[in-house]
C-alpha positions in Angstrom: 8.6 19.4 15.6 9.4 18.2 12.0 6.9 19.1 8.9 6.6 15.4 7.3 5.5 14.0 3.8 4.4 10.5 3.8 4.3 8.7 0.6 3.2 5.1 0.3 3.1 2.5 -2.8 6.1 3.3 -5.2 6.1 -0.2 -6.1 9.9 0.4 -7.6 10.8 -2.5 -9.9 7.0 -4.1 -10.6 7.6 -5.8 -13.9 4.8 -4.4 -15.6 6.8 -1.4 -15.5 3.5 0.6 -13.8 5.7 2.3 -11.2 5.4 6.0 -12.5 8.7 7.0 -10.7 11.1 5.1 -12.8 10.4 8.3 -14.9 12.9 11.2 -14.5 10.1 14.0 -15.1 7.8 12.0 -12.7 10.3 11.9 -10.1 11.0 16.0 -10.3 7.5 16.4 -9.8 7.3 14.7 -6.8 10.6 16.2 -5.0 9.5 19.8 -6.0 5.9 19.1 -3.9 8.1 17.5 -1.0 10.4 21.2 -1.2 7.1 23.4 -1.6 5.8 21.3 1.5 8.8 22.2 4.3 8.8 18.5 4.7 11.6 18.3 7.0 11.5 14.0 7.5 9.9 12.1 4.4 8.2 8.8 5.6 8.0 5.9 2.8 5.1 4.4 4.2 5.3 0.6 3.3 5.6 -0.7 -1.0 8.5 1.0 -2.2 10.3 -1.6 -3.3 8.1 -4.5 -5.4 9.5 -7.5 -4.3 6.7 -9.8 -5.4 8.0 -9.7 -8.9 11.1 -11.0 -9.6 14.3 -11.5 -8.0 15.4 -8.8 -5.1 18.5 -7.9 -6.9 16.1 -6.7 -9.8 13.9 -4.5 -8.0 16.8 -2.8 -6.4 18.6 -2.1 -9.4 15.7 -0.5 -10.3 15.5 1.3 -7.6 18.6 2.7 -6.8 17.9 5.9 -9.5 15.1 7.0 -7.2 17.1 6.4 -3.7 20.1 8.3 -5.5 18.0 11.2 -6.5 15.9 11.3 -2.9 19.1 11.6 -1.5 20.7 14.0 -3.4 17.6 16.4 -3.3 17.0 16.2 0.7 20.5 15.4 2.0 20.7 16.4 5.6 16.7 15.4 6.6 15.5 12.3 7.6 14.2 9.1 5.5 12.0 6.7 7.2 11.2 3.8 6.1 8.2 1.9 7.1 7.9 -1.9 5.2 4.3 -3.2 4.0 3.3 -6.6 2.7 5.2 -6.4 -1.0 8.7 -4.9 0.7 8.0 -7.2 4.0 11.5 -8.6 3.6 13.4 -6.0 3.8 12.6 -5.8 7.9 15.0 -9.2 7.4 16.4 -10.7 10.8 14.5 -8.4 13.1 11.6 -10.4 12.7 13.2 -13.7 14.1 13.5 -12.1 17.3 13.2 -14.1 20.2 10.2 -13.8 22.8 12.2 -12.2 25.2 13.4 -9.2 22.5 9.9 -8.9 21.0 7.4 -6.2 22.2 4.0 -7.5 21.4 1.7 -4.9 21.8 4.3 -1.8 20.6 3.1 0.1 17.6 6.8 2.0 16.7 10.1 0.2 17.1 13.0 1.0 15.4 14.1 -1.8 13.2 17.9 -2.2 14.7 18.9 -5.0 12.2 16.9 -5.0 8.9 17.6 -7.4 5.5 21.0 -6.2 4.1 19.4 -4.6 1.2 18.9 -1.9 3.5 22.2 -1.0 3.8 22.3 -0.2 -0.1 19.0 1.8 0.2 21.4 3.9 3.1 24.1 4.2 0.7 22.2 5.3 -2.5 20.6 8.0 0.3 23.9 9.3 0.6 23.8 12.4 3.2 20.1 11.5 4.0 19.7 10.0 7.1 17.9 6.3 6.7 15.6 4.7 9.7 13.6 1.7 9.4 10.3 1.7 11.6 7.8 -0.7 12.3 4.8 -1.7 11.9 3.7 2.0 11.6 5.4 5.3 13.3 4.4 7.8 15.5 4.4 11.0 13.2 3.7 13.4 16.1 1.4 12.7 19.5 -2.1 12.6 17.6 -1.0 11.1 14.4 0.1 7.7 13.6 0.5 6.0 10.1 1.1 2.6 9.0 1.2 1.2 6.1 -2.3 -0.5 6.4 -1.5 -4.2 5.1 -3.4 -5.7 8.7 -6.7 -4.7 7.4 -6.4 -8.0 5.1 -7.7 -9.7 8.0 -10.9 -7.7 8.0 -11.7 -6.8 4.6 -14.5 -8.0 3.3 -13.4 -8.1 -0.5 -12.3 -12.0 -1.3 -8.4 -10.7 -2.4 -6.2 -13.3 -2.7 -4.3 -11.9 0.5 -7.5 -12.0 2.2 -8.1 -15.5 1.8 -4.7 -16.7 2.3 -4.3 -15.0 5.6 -7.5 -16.1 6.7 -6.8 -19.7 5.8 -3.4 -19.7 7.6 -5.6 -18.1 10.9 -7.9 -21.1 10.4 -4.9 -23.6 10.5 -3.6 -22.0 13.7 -6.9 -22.7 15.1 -8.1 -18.7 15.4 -11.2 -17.3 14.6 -10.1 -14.9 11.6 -9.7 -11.6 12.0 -9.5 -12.0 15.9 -6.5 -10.3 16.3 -5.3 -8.0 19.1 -1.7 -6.7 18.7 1.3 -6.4 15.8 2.7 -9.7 17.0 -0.9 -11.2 16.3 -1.2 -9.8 13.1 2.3 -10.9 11.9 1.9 -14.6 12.7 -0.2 -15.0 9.9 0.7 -12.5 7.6 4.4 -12.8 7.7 4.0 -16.5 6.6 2.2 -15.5 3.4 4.2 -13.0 2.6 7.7 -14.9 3.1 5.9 -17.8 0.7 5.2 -14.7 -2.3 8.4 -13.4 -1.5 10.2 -17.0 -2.0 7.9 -18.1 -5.1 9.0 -14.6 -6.8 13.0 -15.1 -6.6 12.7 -17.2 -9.4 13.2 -15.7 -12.7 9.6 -14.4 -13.2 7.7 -13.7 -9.6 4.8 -15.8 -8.8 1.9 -15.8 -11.6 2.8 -13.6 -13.5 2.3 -12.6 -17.3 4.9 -11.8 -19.9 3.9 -8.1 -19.2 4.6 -8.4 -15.2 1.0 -8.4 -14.4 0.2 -10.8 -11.3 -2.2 -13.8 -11.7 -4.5 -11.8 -8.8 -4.3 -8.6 -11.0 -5.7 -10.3 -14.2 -8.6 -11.8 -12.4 -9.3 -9.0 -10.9 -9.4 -7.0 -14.4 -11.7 -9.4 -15.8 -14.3 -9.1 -13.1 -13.4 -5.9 -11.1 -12.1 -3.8 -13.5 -13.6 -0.3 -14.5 -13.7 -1.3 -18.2 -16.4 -2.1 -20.4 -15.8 -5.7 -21.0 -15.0 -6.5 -16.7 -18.4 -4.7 -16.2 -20.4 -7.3 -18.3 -18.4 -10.4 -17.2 -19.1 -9.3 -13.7 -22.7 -9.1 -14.1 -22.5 -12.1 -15.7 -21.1 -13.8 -13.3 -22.5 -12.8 -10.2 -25.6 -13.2 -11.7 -24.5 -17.1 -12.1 -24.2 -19.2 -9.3 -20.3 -19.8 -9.7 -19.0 -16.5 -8.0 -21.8 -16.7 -5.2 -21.3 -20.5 -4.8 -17.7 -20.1 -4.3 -17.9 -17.0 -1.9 -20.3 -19.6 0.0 -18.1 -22.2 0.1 -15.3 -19.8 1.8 -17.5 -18.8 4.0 -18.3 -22.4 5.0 -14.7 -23.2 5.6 -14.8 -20.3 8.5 -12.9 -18.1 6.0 -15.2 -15.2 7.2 -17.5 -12.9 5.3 -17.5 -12.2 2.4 -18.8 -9.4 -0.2 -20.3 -10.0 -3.3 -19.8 -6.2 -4.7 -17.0 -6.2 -6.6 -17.3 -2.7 -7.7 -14.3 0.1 -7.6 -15.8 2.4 -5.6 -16.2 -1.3 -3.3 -12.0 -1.2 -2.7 -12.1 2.0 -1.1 -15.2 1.6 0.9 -14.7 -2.0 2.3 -10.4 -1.0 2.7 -11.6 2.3 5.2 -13.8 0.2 6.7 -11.5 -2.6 7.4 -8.1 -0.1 8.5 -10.7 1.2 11.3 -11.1 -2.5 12.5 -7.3 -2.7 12.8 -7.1 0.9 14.4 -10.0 -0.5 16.9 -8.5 -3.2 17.8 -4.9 -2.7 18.1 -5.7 0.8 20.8 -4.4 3.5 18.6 -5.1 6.4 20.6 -4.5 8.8 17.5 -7.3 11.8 16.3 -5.7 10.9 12.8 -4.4 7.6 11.3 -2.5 8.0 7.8 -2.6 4.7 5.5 -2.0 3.2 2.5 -2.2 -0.1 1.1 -5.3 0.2 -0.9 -4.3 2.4 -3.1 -7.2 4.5 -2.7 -6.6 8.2 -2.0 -8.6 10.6 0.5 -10.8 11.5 1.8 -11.5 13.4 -1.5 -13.9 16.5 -1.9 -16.8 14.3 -3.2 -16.3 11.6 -0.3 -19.6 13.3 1.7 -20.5 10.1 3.6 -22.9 8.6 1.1 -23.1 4.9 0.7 -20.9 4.8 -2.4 -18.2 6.4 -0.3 -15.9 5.3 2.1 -16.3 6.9 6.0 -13.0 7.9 6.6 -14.4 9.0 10.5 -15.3 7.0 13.1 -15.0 6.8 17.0 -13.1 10.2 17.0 -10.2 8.6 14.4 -10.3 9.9 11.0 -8.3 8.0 8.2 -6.2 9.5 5.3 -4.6 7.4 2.6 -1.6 8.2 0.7 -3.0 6.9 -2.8 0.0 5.6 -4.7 2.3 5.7 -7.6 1.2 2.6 -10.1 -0.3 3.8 -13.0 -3.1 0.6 -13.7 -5.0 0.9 -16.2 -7.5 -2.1 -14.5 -7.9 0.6 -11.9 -8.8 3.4 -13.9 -10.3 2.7 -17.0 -11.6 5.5 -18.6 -11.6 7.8 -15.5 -9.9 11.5 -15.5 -7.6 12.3 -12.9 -10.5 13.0 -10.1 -10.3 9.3 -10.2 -9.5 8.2 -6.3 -7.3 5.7 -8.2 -4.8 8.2 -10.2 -1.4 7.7 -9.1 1.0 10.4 -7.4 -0.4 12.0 -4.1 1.1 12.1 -0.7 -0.3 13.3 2.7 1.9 15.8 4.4 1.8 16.2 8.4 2.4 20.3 9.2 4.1 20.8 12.8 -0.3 21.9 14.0 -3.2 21.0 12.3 -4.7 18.3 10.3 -2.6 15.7 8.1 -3.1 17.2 4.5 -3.7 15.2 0.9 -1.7 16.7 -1.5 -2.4 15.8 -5.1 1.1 15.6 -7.8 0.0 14.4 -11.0 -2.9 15.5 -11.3 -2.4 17.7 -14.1 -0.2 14.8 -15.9 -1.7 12.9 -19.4 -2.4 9.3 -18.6 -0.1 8.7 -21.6 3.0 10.3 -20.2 1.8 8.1 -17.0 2.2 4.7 -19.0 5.2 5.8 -20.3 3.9 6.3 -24.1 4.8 9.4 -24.6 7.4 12.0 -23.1 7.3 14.9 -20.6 5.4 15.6 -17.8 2.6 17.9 -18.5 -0.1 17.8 -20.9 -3.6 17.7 -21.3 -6.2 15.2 -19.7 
């Protein structure tokens, strides 16, 4: 049985340049904690290529150092790669099966014809063997992981994803959120993600700014945001009756619930809460479920089950989430790297034993992060 590293939300390409791996000293980093871990299979567990932002052949361009590199460093183990709602595409024809080839209730299938980009991911992976999985994989008997983008249909935060998913479920005449296997999920997620994906091959994705940010991440730094200025125009705010109205409004239009705490600490507590829904209700029979999505990683030492934190156990399933590799400053603010939002963790799988988080960057300055300045050590 295979020692495995699972890292989740590379975002390779985003326009805003975030995506700390299109640095050479970042990308060391993280292939000398995959060595130190044994890993013998490394799982890319959904968002590793950002194909929201621009045209495809962009992203992979940008891309192709890291695939290259991951290659070169662990030729002869195996790569899996397990799509999420920004690489969505890249699962290609497979998902235009017909009902006789589809599996509706199966929670691992091997993605036997995948978008043809794939085949230059292969390449680039040189002696690295390349598999595409979906929508999650079976890591060993007790542990599965998926990418976590299904929990949009549950959360209780008013994303944009959130609401679009729930208006397409409200068009197809289902009660949101009242969804029972993968092929339920996908009928109304894969429409929303095909329209981003479609809206972004233009020459500047969908929304965004001259700096790459989307339209959904500015409004969410001017009312969700950990800085100083999103704090007071949040209290502001909801303490008008625009937000609350709104929220209403949705609510009336059988969009579902939603909450009004738009708070940090709010992402990863409603996103746990939400990813058990999913496990609930699609029958993972799993002691441990390994995420990502939210970009929120843990559990964390100071996650002790208070109501600020997120309860990463429930029903005998305890989650684990990958964190991710975006440096946002929206996301962080001010915060140190004990921040659940710091970029560069993974969870690694031993052959017995529980999954563990193992933190990368977190002795890396939030300068060298953004790219400012050079190197990859320094102080906080």
């Amino acid at each position: 049985m295979a020692t495995t590293a699972l890292i989740s939300d590379l975002h390779l390409g985003a326009a805003s340049s975030s995506d700390v791996l299109r640095r050479a000293p970042i990308r060391e980093r993280l292939f000398e904690s995959i060595a130190d871990s044994g890993a013998d299979r490394i799982v890319l567990l959904g968002d590793a290529v950002e194909l929201r932002d621009g045209p495809l052949g962009d992203s992979l361009r940008e891309a192709e150092e890291f695939f290259t590199e991951l290659g070169e460093a662990f030729a002869g183990r195996e790569v899996v790669l397990v799509p999420g709602n920004h690489d969505h595409r890249l699962l290609g024809p497979w998902l235009e099966r017909t009902p006789e080839e589809q599996r509706p209730g199966a929670l691992d299938e091997l993605v036997t014809e995948p978008h043809p980009a794939v085949r230059s991911i292969a390449g680039w992976l040189g002696e690295a063997a390349l598999e595409v999985r979906y929508p999650g994989i079976w890591v060993r008997e007790d542990v599965y992981a998926t990418h976590g983008h299904y929990l949009d249909s549950h959360v209780t935060l008013p994303t944009i994803e959130r609401i679009s998913v729930a208006a397409v479920d409200r068009l197809a005449g289902t009660p949101t959120g009242r969804r029972e296997t993968p092929l339920d999920y996908e009928e109304v997620h894969a429409p929303v993600y095909d329209l981003i994906f479609n809206l972004a091959q233009g020459r500047r994705g969908f929304g965004s700014d001259e700096q790459g940010r989307s339209r959904a991440l500015r409004i969410w730094e001017t009312i969700g945001g950990a800085s100083g200025k999103a704090r007071t125009i949040r209290g502001k705010l909801l303490g008008s009756a625009l937000i609350p109205a709104t929220l209403h409004g949705l609510e009336r239009a059988g969009l579902g619930r939603f909450n009004r705490d738009f708070s940090i600490s709010e992402i990863g507590r409603a996103g746990v809460s939400a990813m058990h829904d999913v496990v609930e209700r699609l029958g993972i029979e799993a002691d441990h479920v390994i995420f990502g999505h939210i970009h929120r990683r843990g559990s964390l030492p100071g996650d002790n089950g208070s109501a600020g934190s997120p309860a990463w156990s429930r029903n005998g399933v305890t989650l684990h989430n990958t964190g991710n590799w975006l440096y946002t400053e929206a996301l962080l603010g001010r915060a140190v790297p004990q921040s659940p939002f710091w970029p560069g963790s993974m969870v690694v799988v031993p052959e017995t034993g529980p999954p563990e988080l193992v933190e990368v960057l977190v002795d890396v300055d939030r300068e060298v992060l953004a790219g400012r300045v050079g190197g990859s050590r320094s102080g906080r």
